[in-house]
Structure formats: structure tokens, C-alpha cells
N, C-alpha and C positions, 0 to 999 in steps of 0.2 A: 504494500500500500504506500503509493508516493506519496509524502505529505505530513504523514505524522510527524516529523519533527518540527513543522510550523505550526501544526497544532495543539502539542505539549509547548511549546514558548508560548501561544497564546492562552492557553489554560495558564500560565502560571501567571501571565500578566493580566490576565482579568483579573482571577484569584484575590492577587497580591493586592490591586489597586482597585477595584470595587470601584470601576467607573470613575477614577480622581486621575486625570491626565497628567497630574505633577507626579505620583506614585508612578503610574504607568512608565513614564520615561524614564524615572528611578530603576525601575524594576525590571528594563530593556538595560540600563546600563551596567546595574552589575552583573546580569548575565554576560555580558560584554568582558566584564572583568572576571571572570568566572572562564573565560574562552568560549563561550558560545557566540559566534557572529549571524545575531539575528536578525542582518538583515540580508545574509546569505541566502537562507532557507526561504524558499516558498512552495505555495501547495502539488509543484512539478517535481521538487527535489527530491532524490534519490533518500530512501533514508539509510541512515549509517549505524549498524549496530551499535559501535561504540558511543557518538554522538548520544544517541538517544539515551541508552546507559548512563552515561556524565549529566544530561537533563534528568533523570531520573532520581539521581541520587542529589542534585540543586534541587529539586521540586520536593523532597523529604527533607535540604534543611531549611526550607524555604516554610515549610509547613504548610504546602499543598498537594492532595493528592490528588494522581492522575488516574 
């Protein structure tokens, strides 16, 4: 299924930011800092086991689950 890694980034930034566009960008940045480059991923992209793995394990210390 291409796609799910833009859709675990967007699960977590909704999650995180409950509709507050200043969280939201927060919440795209440290993933950034985290090494996720999300503005790489869209709903065409290949997904990467590992990728998703490393989002996975940011999304439980993030305190959202997917």
C-alpha cells in the first residue's frame, strides 16, 4: 500500500495538534528533527519498512497511537 507513511505523519500531526496550526508546524518540525522528511513522503511514495518502523516508534513517544 503506497502511502502509508504520509498517513502515519498525518495521524500524528493531527493527533499532536488538535486542529492548532502553530502545534501542527511544531509537530512537522521535530519530526524533521527526528529525521523524518515530511515533506518527502506523499500518498504515491513507496513505503519503506524501516521508515515506517522509526515513525512508529516517534508516534509511541509522541503519545499517539497509530
Amino acid at each position: 500500500m503506497a502511502g502509508k507513511i504520509k498517513l502515519m505523519i498525518d495521524k500524528i500531526v493531527q493527533e499532536k495538534s488538535k486542529g492548532n496550526d502553530i502545534i501542527a508546524k511544531c509537530t512537522r518540525t521535530k519530526l524533521v528533527l527526528k529525521g523524518i522528511a515530511v515533506d518527502k513522503y506523499t500518498l504515491s511514495s513507496p513505503d519503506e519498512p524501516a521508515v515506517i518502523a522509526n515513525i512508529s516508534k516517534i508516534a509511541k513517544e509522541f503519545g499517539v497511537t497509530l
